[in-house]
N, C-alpha and C positions, 0 to 999 in steps of 0.2 A: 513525373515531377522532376528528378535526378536530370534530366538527359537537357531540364534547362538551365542546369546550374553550370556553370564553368568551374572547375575545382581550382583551375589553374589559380584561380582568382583569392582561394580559399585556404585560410590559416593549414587546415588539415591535409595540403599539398603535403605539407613540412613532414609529415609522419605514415604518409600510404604511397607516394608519387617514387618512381625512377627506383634502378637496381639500388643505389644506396641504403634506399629504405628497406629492403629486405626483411631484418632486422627487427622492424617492427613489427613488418604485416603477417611474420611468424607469430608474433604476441598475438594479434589479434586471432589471428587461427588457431591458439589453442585456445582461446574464448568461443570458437563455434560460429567466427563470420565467416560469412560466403565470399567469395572474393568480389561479386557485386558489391556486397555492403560495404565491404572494404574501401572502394572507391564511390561508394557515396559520400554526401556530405555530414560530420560527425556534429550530435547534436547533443550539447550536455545536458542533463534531466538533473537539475540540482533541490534536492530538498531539504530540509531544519528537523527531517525525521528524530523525533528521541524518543524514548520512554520517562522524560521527567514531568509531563504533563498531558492535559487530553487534548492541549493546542496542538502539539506535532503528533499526538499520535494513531491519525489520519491521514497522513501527508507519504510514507509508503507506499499504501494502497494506491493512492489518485497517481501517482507516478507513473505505477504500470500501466495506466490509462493514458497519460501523459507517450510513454513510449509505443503503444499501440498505434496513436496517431499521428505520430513522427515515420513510422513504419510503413503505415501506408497510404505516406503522402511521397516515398522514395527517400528517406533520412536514415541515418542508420544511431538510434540516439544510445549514448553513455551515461546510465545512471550514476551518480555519490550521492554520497550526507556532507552536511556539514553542523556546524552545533547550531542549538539554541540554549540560554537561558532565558528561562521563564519566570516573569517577577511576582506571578503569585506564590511559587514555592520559595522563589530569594528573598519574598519581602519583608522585612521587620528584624532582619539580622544583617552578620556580615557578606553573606552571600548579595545580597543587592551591588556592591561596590562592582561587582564583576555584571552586571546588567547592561548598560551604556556600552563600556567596552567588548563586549560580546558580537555589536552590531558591524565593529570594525573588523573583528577577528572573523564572521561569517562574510563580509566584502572583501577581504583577505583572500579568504579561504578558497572561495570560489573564482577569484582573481587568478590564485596560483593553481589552481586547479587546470582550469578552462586554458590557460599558458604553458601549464606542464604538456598538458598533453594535445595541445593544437587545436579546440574543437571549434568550429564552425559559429552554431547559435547555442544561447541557452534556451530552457523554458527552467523557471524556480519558483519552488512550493515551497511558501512561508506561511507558521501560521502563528506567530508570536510578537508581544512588541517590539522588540529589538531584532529579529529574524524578518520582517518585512521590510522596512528600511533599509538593511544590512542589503538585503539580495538585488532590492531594485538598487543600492550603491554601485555593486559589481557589474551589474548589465548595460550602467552608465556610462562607468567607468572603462570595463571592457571594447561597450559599441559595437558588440555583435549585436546579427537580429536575436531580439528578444523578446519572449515575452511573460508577463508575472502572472502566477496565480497563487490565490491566498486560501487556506486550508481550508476556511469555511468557518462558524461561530458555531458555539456549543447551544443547546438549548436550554432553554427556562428550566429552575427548579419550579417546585409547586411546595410552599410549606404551607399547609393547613388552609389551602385555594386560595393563597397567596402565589403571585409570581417574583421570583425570588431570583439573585444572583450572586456571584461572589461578593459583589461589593455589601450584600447585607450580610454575609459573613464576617467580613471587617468591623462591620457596623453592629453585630451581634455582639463581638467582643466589647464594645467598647460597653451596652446596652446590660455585658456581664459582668462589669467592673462596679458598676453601680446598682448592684442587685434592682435593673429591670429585665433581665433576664436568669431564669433557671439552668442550674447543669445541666438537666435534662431536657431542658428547649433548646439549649446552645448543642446539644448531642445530635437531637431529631434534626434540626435544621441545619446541619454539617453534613448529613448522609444524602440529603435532596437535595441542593442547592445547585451542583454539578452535574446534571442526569445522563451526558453523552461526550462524545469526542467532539472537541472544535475549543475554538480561542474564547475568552471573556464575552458575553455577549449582549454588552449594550455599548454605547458608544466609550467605549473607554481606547488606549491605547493600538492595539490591536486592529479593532472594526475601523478605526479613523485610520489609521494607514490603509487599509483593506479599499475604503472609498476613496482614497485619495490615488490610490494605484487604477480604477478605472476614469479617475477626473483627469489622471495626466498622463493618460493613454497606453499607459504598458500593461494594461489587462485587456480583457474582453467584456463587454460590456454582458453585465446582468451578472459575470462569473463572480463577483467578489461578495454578493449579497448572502446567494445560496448555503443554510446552514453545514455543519461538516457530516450530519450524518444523513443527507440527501441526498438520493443514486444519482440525482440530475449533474453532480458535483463530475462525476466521470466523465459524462457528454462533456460539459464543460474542457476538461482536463483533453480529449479526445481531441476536441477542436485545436487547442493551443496548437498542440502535436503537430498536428497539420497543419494549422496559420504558420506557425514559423518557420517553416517548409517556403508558404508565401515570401516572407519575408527578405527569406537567402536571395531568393529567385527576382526580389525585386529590389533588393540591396537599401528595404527600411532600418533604421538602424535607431538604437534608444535616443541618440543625441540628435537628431529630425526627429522624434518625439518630445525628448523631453527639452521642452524652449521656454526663455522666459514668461510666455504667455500660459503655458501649461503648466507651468510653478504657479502663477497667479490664479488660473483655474483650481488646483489642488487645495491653497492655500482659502480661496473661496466654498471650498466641499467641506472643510473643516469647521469653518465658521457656521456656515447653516447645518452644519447638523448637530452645532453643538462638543466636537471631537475635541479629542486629549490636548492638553497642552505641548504635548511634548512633540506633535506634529511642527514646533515651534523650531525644535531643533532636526528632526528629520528633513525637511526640506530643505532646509540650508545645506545640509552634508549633502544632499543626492546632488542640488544646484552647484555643488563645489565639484562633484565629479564631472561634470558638464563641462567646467570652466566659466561658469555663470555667476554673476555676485546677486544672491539672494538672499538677505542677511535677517536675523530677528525684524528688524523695524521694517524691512517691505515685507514679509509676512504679514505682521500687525497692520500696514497700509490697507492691504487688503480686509484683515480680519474687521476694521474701522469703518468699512464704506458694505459689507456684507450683513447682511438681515440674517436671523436666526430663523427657522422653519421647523425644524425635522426634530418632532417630541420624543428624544430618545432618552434613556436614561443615561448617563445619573442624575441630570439634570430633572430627565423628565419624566413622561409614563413606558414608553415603549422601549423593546429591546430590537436587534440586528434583523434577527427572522420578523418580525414584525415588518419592518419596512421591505425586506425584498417581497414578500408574501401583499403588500397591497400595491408593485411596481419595481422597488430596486431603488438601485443608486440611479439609475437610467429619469428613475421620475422627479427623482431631488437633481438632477442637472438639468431635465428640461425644462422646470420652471424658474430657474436659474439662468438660466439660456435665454429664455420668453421673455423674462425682464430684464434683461443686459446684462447680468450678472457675471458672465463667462465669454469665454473668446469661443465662439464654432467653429474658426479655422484652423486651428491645430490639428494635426494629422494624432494618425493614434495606429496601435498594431493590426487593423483593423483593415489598413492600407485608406481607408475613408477617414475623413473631420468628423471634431465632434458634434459639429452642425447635422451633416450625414445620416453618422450613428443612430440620434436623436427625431429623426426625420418621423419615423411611424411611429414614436410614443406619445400615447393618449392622455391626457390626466385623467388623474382617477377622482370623481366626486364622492363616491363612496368610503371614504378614509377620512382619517385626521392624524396618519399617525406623520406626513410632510405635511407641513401649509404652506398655500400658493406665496410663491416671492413677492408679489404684491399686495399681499396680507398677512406678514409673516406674525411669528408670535412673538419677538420684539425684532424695532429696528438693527438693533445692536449686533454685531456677530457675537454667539454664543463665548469668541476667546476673545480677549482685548491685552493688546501690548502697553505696559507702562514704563515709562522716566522719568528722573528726575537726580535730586542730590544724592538720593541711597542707590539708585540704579543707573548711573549716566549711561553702561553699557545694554540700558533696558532691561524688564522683566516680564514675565504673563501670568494673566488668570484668568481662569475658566467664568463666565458669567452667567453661562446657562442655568435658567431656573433660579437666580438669586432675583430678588425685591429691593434689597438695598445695597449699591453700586460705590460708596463712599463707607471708610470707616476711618476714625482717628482713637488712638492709644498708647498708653505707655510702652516701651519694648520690656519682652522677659526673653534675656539671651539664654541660649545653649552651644556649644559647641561641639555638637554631634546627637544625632536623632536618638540613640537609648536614653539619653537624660532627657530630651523633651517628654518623651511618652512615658517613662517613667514619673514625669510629674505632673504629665496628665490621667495617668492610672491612678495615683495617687492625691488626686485633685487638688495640690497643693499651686494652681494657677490661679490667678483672681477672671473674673468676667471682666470684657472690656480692654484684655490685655492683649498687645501684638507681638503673639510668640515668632521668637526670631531662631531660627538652628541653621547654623553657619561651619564652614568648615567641611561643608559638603559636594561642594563643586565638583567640574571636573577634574581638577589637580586636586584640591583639596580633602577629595573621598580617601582615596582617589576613586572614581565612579560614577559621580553624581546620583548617589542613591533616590532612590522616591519614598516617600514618605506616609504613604496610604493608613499605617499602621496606628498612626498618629492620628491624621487627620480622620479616619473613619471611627477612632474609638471618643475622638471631642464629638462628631455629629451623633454618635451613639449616646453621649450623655447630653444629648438636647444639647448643648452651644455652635449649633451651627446659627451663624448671622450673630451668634453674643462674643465671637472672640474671633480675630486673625490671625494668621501664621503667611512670615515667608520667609524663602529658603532662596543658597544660592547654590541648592540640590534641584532635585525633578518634585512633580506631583506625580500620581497615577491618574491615570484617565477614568478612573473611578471616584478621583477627589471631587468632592462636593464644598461649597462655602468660601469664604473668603479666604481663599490658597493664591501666594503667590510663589512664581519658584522662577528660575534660571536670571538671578540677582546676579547682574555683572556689574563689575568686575565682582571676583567672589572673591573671600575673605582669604585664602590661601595666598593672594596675592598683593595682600593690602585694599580690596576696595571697600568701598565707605561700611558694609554691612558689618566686617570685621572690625570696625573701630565704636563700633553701637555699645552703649553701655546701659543697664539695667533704669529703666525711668525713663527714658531716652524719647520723643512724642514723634510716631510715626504716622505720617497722613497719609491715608490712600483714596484715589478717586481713579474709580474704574469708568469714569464717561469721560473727564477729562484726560486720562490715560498719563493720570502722575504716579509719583512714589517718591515721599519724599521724609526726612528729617527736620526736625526744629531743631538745625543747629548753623552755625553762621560756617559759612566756606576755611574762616578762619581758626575756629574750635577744630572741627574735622582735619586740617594740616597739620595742626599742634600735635591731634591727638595721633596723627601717624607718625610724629618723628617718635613718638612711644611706642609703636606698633612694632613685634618681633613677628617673623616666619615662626611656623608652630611646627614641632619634628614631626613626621608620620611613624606611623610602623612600620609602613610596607615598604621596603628598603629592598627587596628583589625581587623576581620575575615578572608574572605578565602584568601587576598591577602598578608596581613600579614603573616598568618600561612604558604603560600607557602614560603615568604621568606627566613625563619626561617628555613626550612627545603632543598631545593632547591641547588643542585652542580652545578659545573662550567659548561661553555657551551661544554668545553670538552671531558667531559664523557658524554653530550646529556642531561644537566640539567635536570637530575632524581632527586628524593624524597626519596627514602628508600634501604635499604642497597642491593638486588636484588638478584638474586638468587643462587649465591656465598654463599649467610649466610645462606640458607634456610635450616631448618632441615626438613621439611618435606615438601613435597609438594602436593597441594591439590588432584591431581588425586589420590592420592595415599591413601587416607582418608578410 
């Protein structure tokens, strides 16, 4: 494979090529290469390994499978870490603030990484919300060949031949505030609920990026379904290895991958199956590394004219393993595909379209856990984008599984998520009311925290569909009910949601895709020439600094000008 790569050609010239390099290619000989390896092509094996969760901690292992088949396709690959946080242990405190920001610091990461040390391709194993996004940012950004793999989904709890997941954990809590739940049911069902390594596993945050990495072609197809603690996860892993071997050799590169028709495809895998809102903001950041303008409202474009299909939870019955086990992500695009839904010309790491790809999959009659695009189980994509007077910079919410699409209410502000949950713990909210918790944005967290903790303990005490909430924070891809979140302008910066006052009549219609206040354009100026900046706490380091730098949730609260400005870009070095 090596003898058809030109190095000449190759970032990794910079650090193995001519006497001056000497220097280096001592480093690498006390690492134990041969001097073959030396002048092969250097391939980075990037993963989100930790031990703060069972999401990364499976992502080791598959690496060395990862490096196996870089090995012997003629690559010579360079394993690191780089971080994750994981918002089921950040959620419900101040640890979420540092969530969002995490995705930037792992595109960072691996950015300077990959730049320090010259390497050729990646391959990166993510297996967390914010770690999957983060990596396919850097590969964008970078435009080495690449290609992504996702850790894999944990498997079903079983509480009492119930199938269980974290998010009825959430929902346990809320279910033990209202004495319908025992200590010791909340105990039993805390110790099941998790039973293996891998990410969240119904379509929450996570699994939606996971599909949406083989919708816009930086994975391999069928790789993103398979649970994490399935050996077939290595094969998988073994292949990359190899493919991006292809890759070098054929100069595919993320950015002839990732095209604005392959954002609209992604953008369409989210909506039929139901996926996190926060795919809402993901997209746009990786489109910004491209130099692409993909903003919330062409997301929503898409999410508008997309059918809902794929009965996953939270919305629905089924979790992650469920769907690859009757087909994959491969069977939710081909009937996607079958009904126009998706562009098939898009190229993908595969060096083939996803027309291609798709070629020898079968539908499968024996399931329900996707239904056919031309019978979906609603028209509606499972996410719908809203605007209006409280949201002119747009908002979203999940739709999946709700009956009623329209709600109108009084507002009950907060300004910051411990007092909302606090007075939903305390049940001191009336039914009918549309809780507002502001002050959460990306400047304004600073973080854009999610809010699961909240919203999982209102569905816990039965007011799911009896009350609303929106934020101009996140949801978690496990929120269920009338959740809306990424309210632009947010309230940190003066837009309408910060000037909402207690009583205040919020209308929401999720078909006609509004959001709006009863209040005349001319109350709302008034009430901003009263409007003050609110102090923070965090007045230094990394949360600070992200503030300071950090856009609106509408372009996908990126950090740095993206690759619209770039004059040069790194493969190109």
């Amino acid at each position: 494979m090596s003898a058809k790569i030109d190095k000449q050609r190759l970032p990794s010239r910079h650090v193995t090529e001519g006497p001056a390099r000497a220097p280096h290619r001592s480093y690498f000989y006390a690492m134990g290469l041969t001097t073959e390896q030396i002048h092969q092509p250097f391939v980075g094996v990037a993963s989100c390994w930790n031990e703060a969760a069972p999401c990364n901690i499976a992502l080791m292992r598959q690496a060395q499978a990862v490096k196996k088949g870089v090995a012997s396709a003629g690559g010579t690959p360079r394993e690191f870490c780089t971080i994750t946080v994981t918002d089921g242990i950040a959620m419900g405190h101040d640890g979420m603030r540092s969530s969002l920001p995490s995705r930037e610091c792992i595109a960072d990461s691996v950015e300077l990484t990959v730049r320090g040390h010259a390497y050729d391709a990646l391959v990166g194993l993510a297996g967390c919300d914010k770690s999957l996004p983060g990596m396919m940012m850097a590969m964008v950004r970078l435009n080495v060949p690449s290609i992504f793999i996702y850790g894999g989904s944990i498997l079903p709890g079983n509480f009492r031949g119930q199938q269980v997941t974290v998010q009825d954990m959430f929902e346990a809590v809320g279910k033990h505030s209202v004495g319908a739940m025992s200590d010791e049911d909340l105990d039993e069902i805390e110790r099941v609920a998790c039973p293996s390594a891998g990410a969240c596993g119904a379509q929450f945050t996570a699994n939606t990026m996971a599909t949406v990495s083989e919708a816009i072609g930086l994975a391999l197809p069928y790789s993103a379904g398979a649970p994490a603690p399935y050996e077939i996860r290595d094969a998988f892993c073994m292949t990359a290895g190899e493919k991006v071997m292809d890759l070098i050799a054929s100069n595919i590169r993320p950015r002839d991958i990732v095209t604005r028709k392959a954002l609209e495809n992604a953008a369409a895998v989210v909506a039929a199956s139901g996926g996190s809102t926060n795919a809402a903001l993901h997209l746009p950041a990786i489109a910004h590394e491209a130099g692409i303008k993909f903003d919330l409202f062409d997301v929503a474009e898409i999410f508008k004219k997309t059918p809902y299909i794929a009965d996953l939870k939270p919305g629905g019955r089924y979790v992650a393993k469920d769907m690859f086990e009757v087909g994959g992500i491969p069977l939710l695009m081909k009937t996607l595909l079958d009904n126009g839904f998706l562009h098939g010309d898009c190229i993908t790491v595969t060096g083939r379209t996803i027309a291609e790809n798709l070629k020898s999959v079968k539908w499968n009659p024996h399931q329900d856990v996707v239904h056919p695009a031309d019978k979906p189980i609603t028209v509606t994509g499972g996410v719908v984008g809203l605007k209006g007077n409280l949201a002119p910079e747009g908002a979203i919410v999940k739709v999946a599984g709700m009956s009623n699409l329209r709600f109108t209410g009084p507002a009950r502000c907060f300004d910051r998520e411990e007092d909302a949950f606090e007075a939903v713990q305390k049940r001191t909210y009336r039914e009918g009311e549309v809780i507002v918790i502001r002050y959460e944005g990306p400047k304004g967290g600073p973080g854009m925290r999610e809010m699961l903790q909240t919203t999982a303990a209102l569905t816990g005490q039965g007011m799911g569909g009896k009350i609303a909430l929106i934020t101009d924070g996140r949801f978690s891809g496990a929120t269920r009910g009338f959740c809306i979140g990424h309210v632009g302008p947010e309230a940190a910066i003066g837009g309408p949601i910060g000037l909402l006052e207690d009583g205040d009549i919020i209308e929401i219609d999720a078909v006609a895709g509004t959001l709006n206040v009863k209040l005349s354009d001319q109350e709302l100026a008034q009430r901003k020439t009263k409007w003050a900046a609110r102090a923070t706490n965090h007045t230094s380091g990394a949360l600070w600094k992200y503030a300071q730098q950090v856009g609106p949730a509408l372009g996908g609260a990126v950090t740095h000008p993206g690759g619209a400005h770039e004059k040069q870009c790194y493969a190109d070095i």
